[in-house]
TORBA-869207 format. One record per residue: residue number from 1; x, y, z of N, C-alpha, C in turn. Coordinates in Angstrom, 3 decimals. Atoms other than C-alpha are relative to their C-alpha. Layout:
# TORBA-869207
- i / n_east / n_north / n_up / ca_east / ca_north / ca_up / c_east / c_north / c_up
- NUM / X / Y / Z / X / Y / Z / X / Y / Z
...
***
This chain:
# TORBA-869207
- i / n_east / n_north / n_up / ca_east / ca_north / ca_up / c_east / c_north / c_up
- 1 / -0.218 / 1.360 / -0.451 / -7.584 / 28.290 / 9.694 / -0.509 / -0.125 / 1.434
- 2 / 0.525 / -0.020 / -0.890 / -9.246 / 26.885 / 12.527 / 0.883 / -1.187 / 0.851
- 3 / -0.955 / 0.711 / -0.807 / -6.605 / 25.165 / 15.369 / -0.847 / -0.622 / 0.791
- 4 / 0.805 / 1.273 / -1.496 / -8.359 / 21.985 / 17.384 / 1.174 / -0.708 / 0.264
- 5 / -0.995 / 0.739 / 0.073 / -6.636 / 19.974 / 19.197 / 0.291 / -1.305 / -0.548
- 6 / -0.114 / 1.013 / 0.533 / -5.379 / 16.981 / 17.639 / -0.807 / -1.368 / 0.368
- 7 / 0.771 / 1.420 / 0.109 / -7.125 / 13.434 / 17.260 / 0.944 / -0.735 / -0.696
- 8 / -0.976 / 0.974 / 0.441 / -4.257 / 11.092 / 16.779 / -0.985 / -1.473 / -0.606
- 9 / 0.841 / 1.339 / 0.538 / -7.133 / 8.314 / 15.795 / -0.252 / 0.278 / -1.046
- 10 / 0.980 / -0.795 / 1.063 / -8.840 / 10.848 / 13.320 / 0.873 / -0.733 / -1.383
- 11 / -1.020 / 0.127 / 0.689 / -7.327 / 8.871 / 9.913 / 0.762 / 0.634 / -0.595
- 12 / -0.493 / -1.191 / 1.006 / -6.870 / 12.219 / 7.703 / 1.260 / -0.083 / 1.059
- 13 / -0.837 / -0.777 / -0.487 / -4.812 / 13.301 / 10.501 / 1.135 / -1.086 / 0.001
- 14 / -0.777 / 0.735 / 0.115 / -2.677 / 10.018 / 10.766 / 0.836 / -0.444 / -1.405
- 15 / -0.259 / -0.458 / 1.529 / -2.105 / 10.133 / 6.939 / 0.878 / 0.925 / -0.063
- 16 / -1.055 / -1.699 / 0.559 / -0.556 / 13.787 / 7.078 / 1.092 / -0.673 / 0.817
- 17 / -1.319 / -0.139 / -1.028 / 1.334 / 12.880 / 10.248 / 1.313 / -1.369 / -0.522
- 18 / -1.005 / 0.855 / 1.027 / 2.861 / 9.722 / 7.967 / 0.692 / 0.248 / -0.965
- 19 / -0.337 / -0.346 / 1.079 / 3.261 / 11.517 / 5.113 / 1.397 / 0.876 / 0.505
- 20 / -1.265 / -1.108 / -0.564 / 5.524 / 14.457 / 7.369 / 1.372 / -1.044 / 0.331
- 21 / -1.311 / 0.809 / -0.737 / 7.447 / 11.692 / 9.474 / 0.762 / -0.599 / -1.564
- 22 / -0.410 / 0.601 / 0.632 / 7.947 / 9.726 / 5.934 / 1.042 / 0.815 / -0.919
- 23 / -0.725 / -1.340 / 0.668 / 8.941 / 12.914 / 3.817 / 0.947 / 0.469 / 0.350
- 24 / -1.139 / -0.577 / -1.125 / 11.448 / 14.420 / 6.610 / 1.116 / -1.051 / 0.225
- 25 / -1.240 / 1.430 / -0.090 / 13.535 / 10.914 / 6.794 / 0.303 / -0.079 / -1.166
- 26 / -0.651 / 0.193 / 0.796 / 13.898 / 10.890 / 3.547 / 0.485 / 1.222 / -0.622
- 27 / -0.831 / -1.105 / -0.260 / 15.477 / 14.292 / 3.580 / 0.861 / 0.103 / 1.104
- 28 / -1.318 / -0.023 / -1.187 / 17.717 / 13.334 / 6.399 / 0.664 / -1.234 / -0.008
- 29 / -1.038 / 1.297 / -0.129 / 20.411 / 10.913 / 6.884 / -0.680 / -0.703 / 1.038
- 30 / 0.637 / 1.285 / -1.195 / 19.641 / 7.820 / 9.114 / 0.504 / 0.364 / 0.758
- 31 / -0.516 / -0.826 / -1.590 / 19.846 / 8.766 / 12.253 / -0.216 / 1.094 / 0.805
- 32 / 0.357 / -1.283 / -0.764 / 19.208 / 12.053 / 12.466 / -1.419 / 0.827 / -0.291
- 33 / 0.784 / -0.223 / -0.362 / 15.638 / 12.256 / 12.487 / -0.614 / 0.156 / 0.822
- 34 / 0.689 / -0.111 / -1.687 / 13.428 / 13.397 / 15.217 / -1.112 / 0.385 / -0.380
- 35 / 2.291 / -0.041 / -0.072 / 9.658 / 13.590 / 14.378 / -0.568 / -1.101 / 0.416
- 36 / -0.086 / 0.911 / -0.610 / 8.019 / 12.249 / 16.777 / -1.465 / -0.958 / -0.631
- 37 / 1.515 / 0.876 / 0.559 / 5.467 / 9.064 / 15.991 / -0.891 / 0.444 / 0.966
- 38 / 1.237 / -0.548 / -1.414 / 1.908 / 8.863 / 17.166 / 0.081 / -0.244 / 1.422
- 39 / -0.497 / 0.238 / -1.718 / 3.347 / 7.220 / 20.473 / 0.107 / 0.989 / 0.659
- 40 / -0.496 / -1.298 / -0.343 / 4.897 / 10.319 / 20.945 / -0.517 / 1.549 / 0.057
- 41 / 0.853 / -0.891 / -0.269 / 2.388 / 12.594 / 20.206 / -1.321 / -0.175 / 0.742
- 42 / 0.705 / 0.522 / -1.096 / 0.236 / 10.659 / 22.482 / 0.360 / 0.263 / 1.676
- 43 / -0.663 / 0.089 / -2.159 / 2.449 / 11.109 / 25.703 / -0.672 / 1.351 / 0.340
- 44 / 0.735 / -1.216 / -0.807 / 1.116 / 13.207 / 28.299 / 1.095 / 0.976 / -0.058
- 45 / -0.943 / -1.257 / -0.030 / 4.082 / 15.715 / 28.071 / -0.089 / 1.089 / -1.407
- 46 / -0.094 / -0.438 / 1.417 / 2.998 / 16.622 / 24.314 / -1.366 / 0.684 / -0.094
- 47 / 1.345 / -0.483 / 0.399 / 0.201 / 19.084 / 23.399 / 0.042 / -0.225 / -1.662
- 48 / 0.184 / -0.230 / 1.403 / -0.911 / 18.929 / 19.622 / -1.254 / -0.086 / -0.786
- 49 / 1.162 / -0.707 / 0.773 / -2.951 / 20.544 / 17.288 / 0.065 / 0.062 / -1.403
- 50 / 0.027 / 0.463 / 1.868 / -4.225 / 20.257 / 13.700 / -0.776 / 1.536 / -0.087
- 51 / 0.563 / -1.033 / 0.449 / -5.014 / 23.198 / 11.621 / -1.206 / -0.442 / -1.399
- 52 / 0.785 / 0.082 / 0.927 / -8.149 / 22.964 / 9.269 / -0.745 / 1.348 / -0.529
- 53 / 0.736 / -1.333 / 0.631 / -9.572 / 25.369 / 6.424 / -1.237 / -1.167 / -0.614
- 54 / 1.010 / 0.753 / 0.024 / -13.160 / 24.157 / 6.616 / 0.500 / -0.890 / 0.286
- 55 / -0.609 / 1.622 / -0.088 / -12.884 / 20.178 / 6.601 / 0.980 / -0.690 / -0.174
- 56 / -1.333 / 0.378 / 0.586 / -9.604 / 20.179 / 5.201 / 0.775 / 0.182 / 0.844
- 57 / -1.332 / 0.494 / -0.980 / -6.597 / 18.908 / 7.449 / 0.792 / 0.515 / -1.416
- 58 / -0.892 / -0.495 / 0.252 / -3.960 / 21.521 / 6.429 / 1.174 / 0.149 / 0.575
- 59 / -1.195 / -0.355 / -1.102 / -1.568 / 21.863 / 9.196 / -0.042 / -0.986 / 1.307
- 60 / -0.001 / 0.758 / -0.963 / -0.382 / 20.250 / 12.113 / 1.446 / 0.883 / 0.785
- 61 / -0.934 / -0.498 / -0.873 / 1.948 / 21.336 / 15.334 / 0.147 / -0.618 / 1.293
- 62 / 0.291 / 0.908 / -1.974 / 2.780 / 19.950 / 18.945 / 1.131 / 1.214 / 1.013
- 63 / -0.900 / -0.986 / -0.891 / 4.474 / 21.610 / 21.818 / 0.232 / -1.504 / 1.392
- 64 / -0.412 / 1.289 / -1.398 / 6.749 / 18.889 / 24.088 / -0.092 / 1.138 / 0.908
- 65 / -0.553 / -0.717 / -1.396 / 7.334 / 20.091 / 27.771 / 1.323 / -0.634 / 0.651
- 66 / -1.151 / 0.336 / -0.164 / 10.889 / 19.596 / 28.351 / 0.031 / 0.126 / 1.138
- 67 / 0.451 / -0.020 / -1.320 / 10.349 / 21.153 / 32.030 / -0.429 / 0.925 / -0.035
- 68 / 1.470 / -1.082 / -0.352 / 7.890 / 23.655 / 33.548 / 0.437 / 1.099 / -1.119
- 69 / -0.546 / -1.370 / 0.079 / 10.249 / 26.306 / 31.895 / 0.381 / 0.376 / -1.771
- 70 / -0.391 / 0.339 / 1.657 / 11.158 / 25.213 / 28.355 / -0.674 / -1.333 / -0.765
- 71 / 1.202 / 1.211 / 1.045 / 8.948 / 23.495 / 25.823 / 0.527 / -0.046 / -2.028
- 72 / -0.410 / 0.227 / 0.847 / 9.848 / 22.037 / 22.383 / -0.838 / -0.199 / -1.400
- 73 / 0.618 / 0.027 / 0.683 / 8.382 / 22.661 / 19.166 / 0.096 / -1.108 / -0.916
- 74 / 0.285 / 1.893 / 0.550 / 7.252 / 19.018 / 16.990 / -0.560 / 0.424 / -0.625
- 75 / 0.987 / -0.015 / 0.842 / 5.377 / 18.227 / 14.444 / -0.179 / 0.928 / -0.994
- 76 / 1.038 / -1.839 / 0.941 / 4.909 / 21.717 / 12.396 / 0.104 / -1.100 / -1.441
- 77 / 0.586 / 0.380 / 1.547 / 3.714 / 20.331 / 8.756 / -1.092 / 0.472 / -0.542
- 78 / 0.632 / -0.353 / 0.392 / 1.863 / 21.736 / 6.632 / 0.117 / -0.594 / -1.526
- 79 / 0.436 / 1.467 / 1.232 / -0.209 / 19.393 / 3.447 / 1.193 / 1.970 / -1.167
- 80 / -0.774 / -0.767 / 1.328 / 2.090 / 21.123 / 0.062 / -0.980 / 0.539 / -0.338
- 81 / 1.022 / -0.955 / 0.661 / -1.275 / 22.316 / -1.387 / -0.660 / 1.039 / 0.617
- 82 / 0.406 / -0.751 / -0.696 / -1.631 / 24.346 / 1.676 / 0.810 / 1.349 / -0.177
- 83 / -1.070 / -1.036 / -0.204 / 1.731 / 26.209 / 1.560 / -0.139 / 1.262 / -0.329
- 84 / 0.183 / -1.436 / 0.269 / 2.238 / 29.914 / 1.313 / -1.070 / 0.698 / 0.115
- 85 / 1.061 / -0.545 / -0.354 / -1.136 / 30.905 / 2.767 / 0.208 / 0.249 / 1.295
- 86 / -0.338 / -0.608 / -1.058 / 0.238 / 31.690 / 6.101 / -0.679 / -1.220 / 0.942
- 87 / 0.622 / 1.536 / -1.043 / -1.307 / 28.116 / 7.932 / 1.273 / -0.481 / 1.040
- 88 / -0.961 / 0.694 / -0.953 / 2.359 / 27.444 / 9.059 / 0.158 / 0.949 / 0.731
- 89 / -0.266 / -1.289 / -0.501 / 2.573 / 30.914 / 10.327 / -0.943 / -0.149 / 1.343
- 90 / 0.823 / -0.113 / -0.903 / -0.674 / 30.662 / 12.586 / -0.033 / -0.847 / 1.126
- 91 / -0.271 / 1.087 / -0.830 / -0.065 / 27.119 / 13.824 / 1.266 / 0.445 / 0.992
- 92 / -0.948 / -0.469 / -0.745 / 3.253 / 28.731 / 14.997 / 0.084 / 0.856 / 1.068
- 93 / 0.540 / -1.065 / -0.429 / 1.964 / 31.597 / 16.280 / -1.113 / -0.864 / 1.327
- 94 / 0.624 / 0.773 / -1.201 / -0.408 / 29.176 / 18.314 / 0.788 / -0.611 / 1.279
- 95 / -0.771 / 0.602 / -0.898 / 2.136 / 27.391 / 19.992 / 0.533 / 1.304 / 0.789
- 96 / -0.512 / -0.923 / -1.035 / 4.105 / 30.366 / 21.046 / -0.349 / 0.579 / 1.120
- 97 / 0.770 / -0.872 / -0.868 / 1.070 / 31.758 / 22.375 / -0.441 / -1.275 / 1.236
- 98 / 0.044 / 1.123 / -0.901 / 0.472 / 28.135 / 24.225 / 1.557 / -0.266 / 0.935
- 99 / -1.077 / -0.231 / -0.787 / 3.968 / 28.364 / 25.611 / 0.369 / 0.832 / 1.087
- 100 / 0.463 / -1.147 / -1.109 / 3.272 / 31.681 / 27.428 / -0.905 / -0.378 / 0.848
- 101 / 1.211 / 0.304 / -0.659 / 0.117 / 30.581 / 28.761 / 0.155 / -1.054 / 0.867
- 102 / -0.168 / 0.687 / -0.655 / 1.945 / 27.681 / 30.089 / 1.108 / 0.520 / 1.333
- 103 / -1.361 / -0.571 / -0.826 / 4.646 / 29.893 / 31.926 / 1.499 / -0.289 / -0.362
- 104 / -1.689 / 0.131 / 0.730 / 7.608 / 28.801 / 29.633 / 0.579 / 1.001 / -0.388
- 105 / -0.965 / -0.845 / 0.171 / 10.302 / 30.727 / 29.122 / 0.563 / -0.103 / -1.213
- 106 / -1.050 / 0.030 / 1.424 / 11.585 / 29.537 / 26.125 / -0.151 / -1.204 / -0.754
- 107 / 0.349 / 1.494 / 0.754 / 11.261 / 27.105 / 23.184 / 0.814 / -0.306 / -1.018
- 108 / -1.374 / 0.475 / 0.956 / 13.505 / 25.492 / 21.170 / -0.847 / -1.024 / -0.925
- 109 / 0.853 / 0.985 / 0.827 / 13.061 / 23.226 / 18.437 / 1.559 / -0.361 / -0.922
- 110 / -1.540 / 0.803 / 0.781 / 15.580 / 20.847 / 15.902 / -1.029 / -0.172 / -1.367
- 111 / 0.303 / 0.211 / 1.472 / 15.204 / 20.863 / 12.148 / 0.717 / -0.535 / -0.697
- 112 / -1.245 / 0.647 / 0.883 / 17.055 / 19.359 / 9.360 / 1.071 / 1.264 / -0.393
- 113 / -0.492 / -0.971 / 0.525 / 19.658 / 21.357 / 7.689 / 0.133 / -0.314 / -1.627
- 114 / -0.029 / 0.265 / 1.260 / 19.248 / 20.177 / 4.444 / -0.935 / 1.131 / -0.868
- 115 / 0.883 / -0.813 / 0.903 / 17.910 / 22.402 / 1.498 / -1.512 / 0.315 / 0.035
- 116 / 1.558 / 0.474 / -0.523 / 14.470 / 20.989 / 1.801 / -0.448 / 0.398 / 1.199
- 117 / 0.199 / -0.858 / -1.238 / 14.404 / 22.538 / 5.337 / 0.177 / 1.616 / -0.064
- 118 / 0.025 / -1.253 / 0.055 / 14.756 / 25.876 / 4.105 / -1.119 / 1.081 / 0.253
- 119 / 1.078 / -0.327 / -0.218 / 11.893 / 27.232 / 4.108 / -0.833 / 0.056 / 1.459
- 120 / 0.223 / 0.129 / -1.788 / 11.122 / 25.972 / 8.014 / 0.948 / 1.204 / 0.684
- 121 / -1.002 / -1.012 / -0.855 / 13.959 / 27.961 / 9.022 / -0.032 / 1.653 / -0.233
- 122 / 0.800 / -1.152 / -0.105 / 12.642 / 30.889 / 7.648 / -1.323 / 0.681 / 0.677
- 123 / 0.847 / 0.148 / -0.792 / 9.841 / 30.686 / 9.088 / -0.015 / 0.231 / 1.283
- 124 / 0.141 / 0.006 / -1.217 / 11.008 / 30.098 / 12.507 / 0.919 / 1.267 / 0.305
- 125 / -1.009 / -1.652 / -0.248 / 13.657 / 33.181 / 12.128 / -0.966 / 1.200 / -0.031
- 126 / 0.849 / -1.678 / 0.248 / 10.651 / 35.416 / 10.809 / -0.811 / 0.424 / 1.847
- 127 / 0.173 / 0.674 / -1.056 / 9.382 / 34.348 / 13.993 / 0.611 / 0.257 / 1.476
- 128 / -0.888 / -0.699 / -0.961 / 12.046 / 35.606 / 16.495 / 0.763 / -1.388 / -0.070
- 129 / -0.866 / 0.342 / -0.709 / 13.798 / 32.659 / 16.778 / 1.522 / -0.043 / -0.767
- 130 / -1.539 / 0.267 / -0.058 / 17.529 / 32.055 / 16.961 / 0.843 / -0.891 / -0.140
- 131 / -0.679 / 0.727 / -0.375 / 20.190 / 29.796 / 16.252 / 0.460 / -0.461 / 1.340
- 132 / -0.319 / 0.111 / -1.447 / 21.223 / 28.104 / 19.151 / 1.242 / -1.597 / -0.319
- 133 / -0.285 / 1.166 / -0.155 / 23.127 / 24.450 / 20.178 / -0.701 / -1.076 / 0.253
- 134 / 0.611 / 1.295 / 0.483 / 22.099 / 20.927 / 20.566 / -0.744 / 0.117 / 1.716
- 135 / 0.722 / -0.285 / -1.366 / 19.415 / 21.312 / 24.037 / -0.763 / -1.413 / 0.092
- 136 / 0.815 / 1.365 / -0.403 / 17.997 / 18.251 / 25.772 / -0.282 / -1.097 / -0.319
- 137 / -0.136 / 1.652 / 0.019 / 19.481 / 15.331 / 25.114 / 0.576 / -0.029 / -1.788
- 138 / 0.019 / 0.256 / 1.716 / 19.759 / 16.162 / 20.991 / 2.436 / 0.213 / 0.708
- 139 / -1.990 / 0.012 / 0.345 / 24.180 / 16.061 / 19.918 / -0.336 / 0.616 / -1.096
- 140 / -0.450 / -0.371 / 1.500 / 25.598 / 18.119 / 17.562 / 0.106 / -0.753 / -1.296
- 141 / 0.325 / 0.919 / 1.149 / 24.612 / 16.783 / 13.784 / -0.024 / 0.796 / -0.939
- 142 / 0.482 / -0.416 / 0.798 / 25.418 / 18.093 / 10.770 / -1.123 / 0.339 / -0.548
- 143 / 1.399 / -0.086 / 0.561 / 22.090 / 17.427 / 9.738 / -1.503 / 0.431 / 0.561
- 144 / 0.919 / -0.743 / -0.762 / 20.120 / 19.409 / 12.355 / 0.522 / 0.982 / 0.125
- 145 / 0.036 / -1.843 / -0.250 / 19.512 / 23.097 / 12.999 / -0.282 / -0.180 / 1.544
- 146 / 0.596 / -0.151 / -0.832 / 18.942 / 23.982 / 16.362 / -0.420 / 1.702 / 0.629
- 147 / 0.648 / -1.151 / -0.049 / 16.839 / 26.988 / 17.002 / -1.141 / 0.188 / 1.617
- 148 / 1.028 / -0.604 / -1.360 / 14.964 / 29.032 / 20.350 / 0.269 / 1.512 / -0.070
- 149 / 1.232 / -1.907 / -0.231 / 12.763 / 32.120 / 21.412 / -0.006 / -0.182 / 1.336
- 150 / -0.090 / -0.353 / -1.279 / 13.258 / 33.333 / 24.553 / -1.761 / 0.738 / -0.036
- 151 / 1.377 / -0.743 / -0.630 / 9.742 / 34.053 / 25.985 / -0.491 / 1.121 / 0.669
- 152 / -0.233 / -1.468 / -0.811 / 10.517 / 36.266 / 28.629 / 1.171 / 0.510 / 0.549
- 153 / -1.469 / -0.633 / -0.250 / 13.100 / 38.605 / 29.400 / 0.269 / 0.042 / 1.401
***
């Protein structure tokens, strides 16, 4: 898979990123969604990147900057006909390595906790990260996970 950075205009890519936000709300109760729109992956505090095998928009990821020190993982989706080829793995693996490079210390991220999120949370455990509590601004919600990777010791 080849990681560019994102083109929030590009349509493929606005398509997936509808399909994730649309898919993920309707696996969560009202309310407790947090994927962010293209607004949001537009702000200057947000890096994000699309994964493609050849021409094909397979993956997608963002990295907020919460402050210099801790940055927040967004976006991860990957298209269903992509799955289990390791695309969510690399995109992940990108960020982490974009988190270091930025001098962060640590990254957190909020998922659903619903069934349908299973699979993410494996992922981000294979991954190093950790359960944790509700960080920067999120509240405790049944219906979120909250998970971080300490960067450096």
């Amino acid at each position: 898979m080849e990681i560019r950075t994102g083109d929030t205009y590009d349509p493929r890519v606005v398509a997936l990123l509808d399909h994730h936000v649309t898919t993920a709300r309707a696996h969560t109760e009202p309310g407790s969604a947090h994927a962010l729109d293209l607004a949001g992956l537009r702000a200057s505090d947000v890096a994000f990147w699309t994964g493609w095998d050849g021409e094909t928009l397979v993956a997608t990821g963002a990295l907020k900057a919460l402050s210099p020190d801790h940055g927040e993982v967004k976006s991860m989706h990957t298209v269903e006909a992509a799955r289990r080829r390791g695309f969510a793995g690399q995109m992940l693996r990108h960020i982490i390595d974009e988190g270091r490079a930025r001098g962060m210390a640590r990254l957190s991220l909020e998922t659903g906790s619903w069934d349908y999120f299973r699979p993410a949370h494996a992922l981000y455990q294979a991954h190093g990260f950790t359960f944790c509590g509700p960080f920067e601004g999120y509240v405790a919600d049944r219906n979120s996970l909250f998970l971080t990777l300490q960067l450096t010791l």
